[in-house]
PDB file as gemmi writes it, atoms N, CA and C in Angstrom:
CRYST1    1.000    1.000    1.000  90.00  90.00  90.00 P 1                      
ATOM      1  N   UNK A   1     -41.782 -32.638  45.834  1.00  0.00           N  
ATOM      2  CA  UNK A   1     -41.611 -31.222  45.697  1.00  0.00           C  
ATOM      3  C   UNK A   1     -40.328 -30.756  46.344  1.00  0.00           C  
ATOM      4  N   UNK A   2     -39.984 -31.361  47.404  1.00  0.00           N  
ATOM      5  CA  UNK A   2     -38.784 -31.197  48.076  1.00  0.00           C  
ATOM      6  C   UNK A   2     -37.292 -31.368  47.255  1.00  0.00           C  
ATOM      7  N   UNK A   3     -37.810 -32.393  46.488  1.00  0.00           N  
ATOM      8  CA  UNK A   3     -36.630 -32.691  45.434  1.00  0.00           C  
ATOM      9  C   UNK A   3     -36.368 -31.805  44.124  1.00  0.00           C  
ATOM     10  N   UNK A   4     -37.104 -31.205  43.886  1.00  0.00           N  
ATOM     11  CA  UNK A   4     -37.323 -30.343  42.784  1.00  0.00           C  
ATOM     12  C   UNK A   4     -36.591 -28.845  43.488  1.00  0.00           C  
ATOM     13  N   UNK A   5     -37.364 -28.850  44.416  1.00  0.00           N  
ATOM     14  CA  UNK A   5     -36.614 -27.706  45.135  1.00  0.00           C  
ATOM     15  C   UNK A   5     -35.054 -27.708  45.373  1.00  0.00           C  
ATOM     16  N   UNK A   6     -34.296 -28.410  45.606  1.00  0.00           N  
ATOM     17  CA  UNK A   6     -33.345 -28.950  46.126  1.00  0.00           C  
ATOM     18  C   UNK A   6     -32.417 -29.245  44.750  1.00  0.00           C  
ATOM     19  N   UNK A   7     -33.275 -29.483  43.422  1.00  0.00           N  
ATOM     20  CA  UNK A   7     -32.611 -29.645  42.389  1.00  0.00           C  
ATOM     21  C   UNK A   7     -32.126 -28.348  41.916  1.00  0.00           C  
ATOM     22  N   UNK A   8     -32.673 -27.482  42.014  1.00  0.00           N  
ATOM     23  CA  UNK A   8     -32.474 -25.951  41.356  1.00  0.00           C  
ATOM     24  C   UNK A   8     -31.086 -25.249  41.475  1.00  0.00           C  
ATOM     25  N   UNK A   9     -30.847 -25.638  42.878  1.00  0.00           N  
ATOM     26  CA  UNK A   9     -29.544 -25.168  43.264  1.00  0.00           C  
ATOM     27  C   UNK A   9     -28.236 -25.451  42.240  1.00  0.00           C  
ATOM     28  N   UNK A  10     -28.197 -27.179  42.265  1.00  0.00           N  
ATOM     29  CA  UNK A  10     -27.592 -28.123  42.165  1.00  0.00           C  
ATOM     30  C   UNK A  10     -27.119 -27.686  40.920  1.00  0.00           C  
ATOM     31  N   UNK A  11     -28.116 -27.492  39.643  1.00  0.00           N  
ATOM     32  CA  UNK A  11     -28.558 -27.423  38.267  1.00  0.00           C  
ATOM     33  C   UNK A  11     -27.983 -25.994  37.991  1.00  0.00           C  
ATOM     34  N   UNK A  12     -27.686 -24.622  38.765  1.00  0.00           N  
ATOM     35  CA  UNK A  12     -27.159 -23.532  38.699  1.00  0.00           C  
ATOM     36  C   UNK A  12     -25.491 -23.782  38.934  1.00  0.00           C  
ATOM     37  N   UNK A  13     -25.565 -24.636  39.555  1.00  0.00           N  
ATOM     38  CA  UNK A  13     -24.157 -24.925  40.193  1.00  0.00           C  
ATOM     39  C   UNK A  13     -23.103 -25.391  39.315  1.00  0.00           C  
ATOM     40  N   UNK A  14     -24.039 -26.271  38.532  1.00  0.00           N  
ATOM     41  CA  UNK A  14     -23.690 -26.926  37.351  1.00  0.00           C  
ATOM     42  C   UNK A  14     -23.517 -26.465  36.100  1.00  0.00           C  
ATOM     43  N   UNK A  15     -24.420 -25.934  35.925  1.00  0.00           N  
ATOM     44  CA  UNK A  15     -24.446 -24.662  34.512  1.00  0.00           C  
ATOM     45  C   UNK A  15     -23.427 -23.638  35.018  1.00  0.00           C  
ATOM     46  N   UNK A  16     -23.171 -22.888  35.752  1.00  0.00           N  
ATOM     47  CA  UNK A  16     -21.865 -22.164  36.246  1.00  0.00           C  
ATOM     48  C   UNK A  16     -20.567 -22.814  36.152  1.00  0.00           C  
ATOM     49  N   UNK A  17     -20.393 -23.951  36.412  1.00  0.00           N  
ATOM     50  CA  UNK A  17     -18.997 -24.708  36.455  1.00  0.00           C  
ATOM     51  C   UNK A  17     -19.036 -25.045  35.165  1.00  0.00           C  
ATOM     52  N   UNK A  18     -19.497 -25.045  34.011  1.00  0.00           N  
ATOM     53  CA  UNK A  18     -19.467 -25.469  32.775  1.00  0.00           C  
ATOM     54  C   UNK A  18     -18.764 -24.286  31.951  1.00  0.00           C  
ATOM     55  N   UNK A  19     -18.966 -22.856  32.451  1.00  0.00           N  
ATOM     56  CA  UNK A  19     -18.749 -21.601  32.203  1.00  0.00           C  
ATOM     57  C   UNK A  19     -17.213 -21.754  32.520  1.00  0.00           C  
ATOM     58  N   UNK A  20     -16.391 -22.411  33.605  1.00  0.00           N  
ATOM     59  CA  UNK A  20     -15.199 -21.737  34.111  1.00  0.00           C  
ATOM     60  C   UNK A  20     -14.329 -22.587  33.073  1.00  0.00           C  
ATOM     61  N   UNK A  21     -13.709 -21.992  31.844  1.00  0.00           N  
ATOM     62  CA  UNK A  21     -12.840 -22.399  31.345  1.00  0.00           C  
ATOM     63  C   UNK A  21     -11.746 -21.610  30.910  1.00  0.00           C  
ATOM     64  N   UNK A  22     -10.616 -21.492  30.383  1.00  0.00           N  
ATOM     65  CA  UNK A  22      -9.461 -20.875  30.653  1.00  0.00           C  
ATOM     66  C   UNK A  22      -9.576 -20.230  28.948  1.00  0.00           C  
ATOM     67  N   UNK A  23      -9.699 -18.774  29.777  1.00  0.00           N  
ATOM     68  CA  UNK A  23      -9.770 -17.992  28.511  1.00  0.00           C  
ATOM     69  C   UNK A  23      -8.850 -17.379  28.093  1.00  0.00           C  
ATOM     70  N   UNK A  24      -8.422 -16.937  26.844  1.00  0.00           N  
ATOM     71  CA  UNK A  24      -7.277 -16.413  25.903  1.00  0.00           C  
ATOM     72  C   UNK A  24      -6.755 -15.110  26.474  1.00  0.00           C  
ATOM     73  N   UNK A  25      -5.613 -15.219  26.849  1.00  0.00           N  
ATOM     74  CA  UNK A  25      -5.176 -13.715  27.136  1.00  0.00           C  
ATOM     75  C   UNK A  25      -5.164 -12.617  26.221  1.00  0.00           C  
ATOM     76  N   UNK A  26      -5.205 -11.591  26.310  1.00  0.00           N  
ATOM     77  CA  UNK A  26      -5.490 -10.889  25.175  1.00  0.00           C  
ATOM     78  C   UNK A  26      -4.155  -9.918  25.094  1.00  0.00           C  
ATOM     79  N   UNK A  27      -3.278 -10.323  23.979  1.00  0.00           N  
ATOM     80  CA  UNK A  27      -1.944  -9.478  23.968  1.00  0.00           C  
ATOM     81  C   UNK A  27      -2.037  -8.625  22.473  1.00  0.00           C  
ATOM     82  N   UNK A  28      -1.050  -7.777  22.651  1.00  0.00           N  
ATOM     83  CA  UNK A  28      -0.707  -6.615  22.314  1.00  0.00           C  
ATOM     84  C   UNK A  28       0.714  -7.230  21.073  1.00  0.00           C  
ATOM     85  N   UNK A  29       0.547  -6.810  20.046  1.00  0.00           N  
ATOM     86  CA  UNK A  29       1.407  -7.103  18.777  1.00  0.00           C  
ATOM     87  C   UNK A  29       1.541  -6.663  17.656  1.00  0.00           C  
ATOM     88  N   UNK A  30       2.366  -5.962  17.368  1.00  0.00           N  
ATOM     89  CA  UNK A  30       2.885  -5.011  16.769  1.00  0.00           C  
ATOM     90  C   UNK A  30       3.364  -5.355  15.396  1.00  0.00           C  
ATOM     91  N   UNK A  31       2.594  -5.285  13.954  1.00  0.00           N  
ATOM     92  CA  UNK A  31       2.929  -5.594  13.083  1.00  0.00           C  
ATOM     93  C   UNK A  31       2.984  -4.583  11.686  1.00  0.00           C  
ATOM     94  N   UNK A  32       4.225  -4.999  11.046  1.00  0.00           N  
ATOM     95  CA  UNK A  32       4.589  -3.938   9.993  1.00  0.00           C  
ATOM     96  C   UNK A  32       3.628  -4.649   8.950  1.00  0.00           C  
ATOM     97  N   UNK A  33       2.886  -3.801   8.496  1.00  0.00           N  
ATOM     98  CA  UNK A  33       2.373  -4.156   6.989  1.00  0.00           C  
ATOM     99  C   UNK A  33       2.099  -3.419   5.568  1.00  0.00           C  
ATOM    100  N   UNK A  34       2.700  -3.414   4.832  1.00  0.00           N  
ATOM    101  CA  UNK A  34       2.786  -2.750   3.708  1.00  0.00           C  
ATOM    102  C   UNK A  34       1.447  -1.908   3.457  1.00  0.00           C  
ATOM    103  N   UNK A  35       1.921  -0.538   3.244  1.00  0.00           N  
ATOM    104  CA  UNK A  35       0.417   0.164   3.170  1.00  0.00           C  
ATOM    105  C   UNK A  35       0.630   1.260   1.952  1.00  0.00           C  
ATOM    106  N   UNK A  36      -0.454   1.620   0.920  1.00  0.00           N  
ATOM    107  CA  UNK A  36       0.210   1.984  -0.243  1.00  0.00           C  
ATOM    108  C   UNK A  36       0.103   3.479   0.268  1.00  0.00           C  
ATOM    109  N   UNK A  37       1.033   3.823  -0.270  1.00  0.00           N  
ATOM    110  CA  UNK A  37       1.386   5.380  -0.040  1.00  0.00           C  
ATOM    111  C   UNK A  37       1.817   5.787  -1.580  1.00  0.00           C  
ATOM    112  N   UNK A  38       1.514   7.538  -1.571  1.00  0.00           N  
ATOM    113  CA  UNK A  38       1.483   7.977  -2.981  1.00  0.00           C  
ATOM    114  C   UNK A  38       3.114   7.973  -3.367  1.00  0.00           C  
ATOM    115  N   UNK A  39       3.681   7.680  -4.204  1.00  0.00           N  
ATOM    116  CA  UNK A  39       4.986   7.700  -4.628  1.00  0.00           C  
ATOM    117  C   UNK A  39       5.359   8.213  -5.584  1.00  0.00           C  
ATOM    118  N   UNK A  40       4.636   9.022  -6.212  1.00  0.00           N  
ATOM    119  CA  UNK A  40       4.921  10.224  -6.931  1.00  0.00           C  
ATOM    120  C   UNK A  40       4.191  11.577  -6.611  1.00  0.00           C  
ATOM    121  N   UNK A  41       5.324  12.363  -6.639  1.00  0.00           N  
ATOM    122  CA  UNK A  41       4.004  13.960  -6.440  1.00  0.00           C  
ATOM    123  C   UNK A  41       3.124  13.997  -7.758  1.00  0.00           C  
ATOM    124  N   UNK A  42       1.987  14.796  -7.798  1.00  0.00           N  
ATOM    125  CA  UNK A  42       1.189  14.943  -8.753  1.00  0.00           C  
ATOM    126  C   UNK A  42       1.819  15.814  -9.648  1.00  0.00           C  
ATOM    127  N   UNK A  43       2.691  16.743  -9.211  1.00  0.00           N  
ATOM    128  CA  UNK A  43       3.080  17.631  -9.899  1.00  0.00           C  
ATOM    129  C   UNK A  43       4.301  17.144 -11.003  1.00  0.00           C  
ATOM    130  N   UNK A  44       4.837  16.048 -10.340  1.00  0.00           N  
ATOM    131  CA  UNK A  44       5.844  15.221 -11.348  1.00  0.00           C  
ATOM    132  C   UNK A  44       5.590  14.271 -12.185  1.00  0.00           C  
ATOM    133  N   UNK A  45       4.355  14.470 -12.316  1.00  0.00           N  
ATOM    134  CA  UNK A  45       3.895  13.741 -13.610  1.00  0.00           C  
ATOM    135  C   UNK A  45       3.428  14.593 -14.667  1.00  0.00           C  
ATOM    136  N   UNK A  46       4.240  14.022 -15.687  1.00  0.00           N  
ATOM    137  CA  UNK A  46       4.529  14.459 -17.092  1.00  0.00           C  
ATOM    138  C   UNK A  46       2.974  15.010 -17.740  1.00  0.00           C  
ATOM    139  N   UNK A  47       2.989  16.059 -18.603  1.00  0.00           N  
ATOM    140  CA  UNK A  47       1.663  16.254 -19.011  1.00  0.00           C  
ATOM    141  C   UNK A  47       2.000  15.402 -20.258  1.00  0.00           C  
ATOM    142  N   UNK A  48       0.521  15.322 -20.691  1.00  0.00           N  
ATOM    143  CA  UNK A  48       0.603  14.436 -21.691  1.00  0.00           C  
ATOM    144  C   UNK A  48       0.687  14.804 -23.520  1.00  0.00           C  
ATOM    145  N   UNK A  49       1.862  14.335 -24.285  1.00  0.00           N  
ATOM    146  CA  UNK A  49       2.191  14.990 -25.105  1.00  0.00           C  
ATOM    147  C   UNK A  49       0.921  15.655 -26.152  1.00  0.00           C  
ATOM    148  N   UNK A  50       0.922  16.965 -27.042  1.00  0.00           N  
ATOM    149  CA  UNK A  50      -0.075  17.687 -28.049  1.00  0.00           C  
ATOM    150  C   UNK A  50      -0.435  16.374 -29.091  1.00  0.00           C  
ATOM    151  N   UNK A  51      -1.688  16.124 -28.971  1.00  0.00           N  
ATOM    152  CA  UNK A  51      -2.359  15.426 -30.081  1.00  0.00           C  
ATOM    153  C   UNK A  51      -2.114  16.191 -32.030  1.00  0.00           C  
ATOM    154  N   UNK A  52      -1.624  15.168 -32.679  1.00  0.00           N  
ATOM    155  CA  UNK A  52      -1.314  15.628 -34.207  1.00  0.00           C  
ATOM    156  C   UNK A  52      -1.958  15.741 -35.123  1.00  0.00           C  
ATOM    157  N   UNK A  53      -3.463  15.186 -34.676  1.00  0.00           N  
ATOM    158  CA  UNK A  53      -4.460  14.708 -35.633  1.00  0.00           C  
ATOM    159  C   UNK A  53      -4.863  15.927 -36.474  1.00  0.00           C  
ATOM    160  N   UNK A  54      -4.858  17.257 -36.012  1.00  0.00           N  
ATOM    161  CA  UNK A  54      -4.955  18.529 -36.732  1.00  0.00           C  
ATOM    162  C   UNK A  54      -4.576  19.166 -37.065  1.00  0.00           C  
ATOM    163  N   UNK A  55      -2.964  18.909 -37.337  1.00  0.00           N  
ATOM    164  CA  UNK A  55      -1.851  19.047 -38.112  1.00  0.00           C  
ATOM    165  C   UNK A  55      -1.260  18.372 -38.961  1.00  0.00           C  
ATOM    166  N   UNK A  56      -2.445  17.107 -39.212  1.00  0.00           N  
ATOM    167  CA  UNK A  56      -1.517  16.813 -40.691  1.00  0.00           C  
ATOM    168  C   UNK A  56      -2.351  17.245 -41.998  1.00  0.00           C  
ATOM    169  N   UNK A  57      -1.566  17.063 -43.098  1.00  0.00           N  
ATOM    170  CA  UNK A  57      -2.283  17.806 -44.382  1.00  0.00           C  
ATOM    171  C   UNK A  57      -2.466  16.753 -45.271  1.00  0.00           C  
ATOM    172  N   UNK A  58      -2.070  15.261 -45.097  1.00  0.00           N  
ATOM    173  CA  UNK A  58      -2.484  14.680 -46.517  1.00  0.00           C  
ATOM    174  C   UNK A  58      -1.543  14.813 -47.313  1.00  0.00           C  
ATOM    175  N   UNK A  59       0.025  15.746 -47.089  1.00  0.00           N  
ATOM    176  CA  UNK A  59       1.269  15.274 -48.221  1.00  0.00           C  
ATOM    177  C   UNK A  59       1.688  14.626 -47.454  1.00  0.00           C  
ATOM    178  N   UNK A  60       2.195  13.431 -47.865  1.00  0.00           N  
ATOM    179  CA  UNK A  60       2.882  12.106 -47.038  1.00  0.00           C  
ATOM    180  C   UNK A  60       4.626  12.862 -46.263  1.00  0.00           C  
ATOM    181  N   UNK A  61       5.279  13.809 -47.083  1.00  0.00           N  
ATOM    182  CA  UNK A  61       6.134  14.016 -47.275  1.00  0.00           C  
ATOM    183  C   UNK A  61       6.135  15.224 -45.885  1.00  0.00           C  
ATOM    184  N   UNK A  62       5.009  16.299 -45.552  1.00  0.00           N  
ATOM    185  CA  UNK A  62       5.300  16.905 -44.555  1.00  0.00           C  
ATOM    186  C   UNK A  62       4.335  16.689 -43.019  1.00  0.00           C  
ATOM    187  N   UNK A  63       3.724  15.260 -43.485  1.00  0.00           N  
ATOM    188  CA  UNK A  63       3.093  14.478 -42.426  1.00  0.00           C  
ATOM    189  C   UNK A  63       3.861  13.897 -41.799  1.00  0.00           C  
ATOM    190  N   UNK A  64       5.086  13.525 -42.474  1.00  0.00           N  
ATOM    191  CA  UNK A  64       6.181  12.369 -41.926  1.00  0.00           C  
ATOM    192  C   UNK A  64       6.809  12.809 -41.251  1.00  0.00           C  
ATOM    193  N   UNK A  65       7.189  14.532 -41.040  1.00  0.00           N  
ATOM    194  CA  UNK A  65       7.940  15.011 -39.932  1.00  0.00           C  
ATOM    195  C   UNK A  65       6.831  15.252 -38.940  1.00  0.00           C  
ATOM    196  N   UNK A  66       5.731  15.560 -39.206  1.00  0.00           N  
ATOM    197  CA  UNK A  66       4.733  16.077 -37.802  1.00  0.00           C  
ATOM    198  C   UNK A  66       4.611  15.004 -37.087  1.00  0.00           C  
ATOM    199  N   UNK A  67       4.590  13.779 -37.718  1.00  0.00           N  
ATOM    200  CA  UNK A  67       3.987  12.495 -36.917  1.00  0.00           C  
ATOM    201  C   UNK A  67       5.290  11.680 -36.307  1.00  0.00           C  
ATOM    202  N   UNK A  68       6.450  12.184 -36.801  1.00  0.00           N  
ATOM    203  CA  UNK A  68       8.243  11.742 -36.261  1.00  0.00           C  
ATOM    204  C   UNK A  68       8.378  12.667 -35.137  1.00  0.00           C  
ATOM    205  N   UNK A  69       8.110  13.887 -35.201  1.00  0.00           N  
ATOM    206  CA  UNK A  69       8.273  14.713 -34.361  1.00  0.00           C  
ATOM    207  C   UNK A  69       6.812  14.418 -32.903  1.00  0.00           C  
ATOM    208  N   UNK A  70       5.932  13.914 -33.454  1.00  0.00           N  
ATOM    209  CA  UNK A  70       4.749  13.245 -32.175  1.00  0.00           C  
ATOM    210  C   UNK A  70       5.620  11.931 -31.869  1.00  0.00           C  
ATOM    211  N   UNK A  71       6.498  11.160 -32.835  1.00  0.00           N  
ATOM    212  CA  UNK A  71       6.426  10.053 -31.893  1.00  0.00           C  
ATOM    213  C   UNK A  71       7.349  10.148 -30.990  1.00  0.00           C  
ATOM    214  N   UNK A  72       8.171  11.052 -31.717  1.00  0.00           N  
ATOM    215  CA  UNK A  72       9.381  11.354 -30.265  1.00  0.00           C  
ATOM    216  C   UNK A  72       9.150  12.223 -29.233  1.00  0.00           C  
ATOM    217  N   UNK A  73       8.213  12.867 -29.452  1.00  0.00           N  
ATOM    218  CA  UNK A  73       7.729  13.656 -27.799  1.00  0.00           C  
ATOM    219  C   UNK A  73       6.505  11.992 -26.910  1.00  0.00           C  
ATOM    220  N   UNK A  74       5.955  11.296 -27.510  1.00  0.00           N  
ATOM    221  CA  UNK A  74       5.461   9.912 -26.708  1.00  0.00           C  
ATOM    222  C   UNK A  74       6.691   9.212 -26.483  1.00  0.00           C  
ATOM    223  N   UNK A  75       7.268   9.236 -27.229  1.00  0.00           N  
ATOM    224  CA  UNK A  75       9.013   8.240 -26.014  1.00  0.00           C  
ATOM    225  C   UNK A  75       9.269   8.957 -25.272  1.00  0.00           C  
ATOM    226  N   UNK A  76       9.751  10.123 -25.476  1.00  0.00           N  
ATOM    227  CA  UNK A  76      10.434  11.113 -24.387  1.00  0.00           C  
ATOM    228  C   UNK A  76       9.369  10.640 -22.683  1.00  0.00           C  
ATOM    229  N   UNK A  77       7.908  10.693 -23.181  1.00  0.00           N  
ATOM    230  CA  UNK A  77       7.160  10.783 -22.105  1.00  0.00           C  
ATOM    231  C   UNK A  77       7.032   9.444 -21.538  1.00  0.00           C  
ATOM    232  N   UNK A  78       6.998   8.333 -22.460  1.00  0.00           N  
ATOM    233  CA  UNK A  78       7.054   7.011 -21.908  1.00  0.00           C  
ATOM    234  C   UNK A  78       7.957   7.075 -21.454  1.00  0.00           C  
ATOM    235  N   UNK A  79       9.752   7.047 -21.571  1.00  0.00           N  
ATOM    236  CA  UNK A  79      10.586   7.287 -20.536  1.00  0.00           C  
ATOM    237  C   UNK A  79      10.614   7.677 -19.298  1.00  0.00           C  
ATOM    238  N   UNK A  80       9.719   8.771 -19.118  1.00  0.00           N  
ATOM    239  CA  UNK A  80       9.553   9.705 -17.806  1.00  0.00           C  
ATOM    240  C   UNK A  80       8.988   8.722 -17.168  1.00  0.00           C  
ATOM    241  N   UNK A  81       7.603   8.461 -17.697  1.00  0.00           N  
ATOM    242  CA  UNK A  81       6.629   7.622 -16.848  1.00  0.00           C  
ATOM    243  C   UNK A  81       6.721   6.542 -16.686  1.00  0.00           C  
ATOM    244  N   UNK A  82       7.513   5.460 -17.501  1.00  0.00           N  
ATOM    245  CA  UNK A  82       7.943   4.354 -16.766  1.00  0.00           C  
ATOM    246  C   UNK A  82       9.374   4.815 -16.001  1.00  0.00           C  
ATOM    247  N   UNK A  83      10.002   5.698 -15.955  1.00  0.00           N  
ATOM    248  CA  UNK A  83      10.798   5.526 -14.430  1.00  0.00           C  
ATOM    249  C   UNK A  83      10.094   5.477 -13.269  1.00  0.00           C  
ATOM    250  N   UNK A  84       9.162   6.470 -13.079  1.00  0.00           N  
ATOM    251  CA  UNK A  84       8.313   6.781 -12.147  1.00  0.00           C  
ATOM    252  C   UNK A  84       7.465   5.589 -11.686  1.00  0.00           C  
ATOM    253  N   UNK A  85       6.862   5.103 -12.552  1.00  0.00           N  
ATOM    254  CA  UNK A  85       6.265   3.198 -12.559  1.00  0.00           C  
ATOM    255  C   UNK A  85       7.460   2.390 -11.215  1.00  0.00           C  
ATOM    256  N   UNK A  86       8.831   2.830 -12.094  1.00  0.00           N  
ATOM    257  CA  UNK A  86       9.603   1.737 -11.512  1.00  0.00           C  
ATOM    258  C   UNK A  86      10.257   1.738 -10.150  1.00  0.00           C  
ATOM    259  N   UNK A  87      10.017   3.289  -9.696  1.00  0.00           N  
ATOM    260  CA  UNK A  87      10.239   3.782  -8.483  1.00  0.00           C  
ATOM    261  C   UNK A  87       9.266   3.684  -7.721  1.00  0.00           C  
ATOM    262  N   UNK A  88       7.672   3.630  -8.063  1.00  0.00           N  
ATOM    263  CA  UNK A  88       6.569   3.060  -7.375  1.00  0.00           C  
ATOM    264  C   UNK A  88       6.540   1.590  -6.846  1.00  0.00           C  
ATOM    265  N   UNK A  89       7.032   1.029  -7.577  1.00  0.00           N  
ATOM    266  CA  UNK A  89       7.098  -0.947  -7.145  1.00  0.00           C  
ATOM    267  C   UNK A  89       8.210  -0.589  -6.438  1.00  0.00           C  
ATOM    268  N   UNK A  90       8.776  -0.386  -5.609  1.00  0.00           N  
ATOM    269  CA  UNK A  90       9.467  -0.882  -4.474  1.00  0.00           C  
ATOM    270  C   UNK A  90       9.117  -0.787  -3.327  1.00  0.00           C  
ATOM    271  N   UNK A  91       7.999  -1.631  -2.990  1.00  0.00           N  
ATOM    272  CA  UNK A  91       7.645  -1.713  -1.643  1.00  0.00           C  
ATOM    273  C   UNK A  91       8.125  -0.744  -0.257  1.00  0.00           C  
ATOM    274  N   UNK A  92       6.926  -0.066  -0.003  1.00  0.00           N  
ATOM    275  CA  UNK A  92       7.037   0.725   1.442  1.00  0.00           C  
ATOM    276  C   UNK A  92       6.617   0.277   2.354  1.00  0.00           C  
ATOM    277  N   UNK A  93       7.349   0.343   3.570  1.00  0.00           N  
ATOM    278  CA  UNK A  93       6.528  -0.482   4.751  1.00  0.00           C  
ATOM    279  C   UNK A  93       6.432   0.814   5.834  1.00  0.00           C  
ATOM    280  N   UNK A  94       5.601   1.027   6.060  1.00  0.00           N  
ATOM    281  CA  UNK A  94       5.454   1.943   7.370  1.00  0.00           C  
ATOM    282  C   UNK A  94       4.670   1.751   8.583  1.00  0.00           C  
ATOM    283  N   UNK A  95       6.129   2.195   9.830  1.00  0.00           N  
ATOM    284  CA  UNK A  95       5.564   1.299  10.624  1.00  0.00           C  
ATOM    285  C   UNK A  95       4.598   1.938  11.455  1.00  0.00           C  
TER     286      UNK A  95                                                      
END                                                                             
């Protein structure tokens, strides 16, 4: 019984020194990372051109200007909106 007693200590002593090992300092580091931010105002985006579908009549002849005259207001606007596209892909980093 004496030995048992006498072990307890020993066995705390031991389990404690198993604990003391060299722990990670904990530092401070400062990193830039790309974070998406809005890159166009809302207001500079193009509305989207008048649908033609209820302006044409079925003569081939005065359909051909309504639907020439729609396709050049959709370029005009694809222009706009892929600049705006292309000014969005250039990476922002803020720090």
């Amino acid at each position: 019984m004496g030995t048992t007693k006498n072990a307890w200590p020993i066995a705390a002593l031991l389990a404690l020194g198993a604990c003391q090992h060299p722990q990670p300092g904990i530092r401070t580091e400062i990193v830039n990372v790309p974070v998406p931010v809005s890159c166009l105002p809302a207001d500079s985006i193009p509305d989207e051109p008048a649908q033609v579908g209820d302006q044409l009549t079925g003569n081939a002849a005065s359909d051909l200007l309504i639907v020439a005259a729609s396709a050049l207001e959709l370029r005009a606007a694809v222009i706009t909106m892929r600049a705006a596209l292309l000014a969005c892909t250039q990476e922002t980093v803020v720090p």
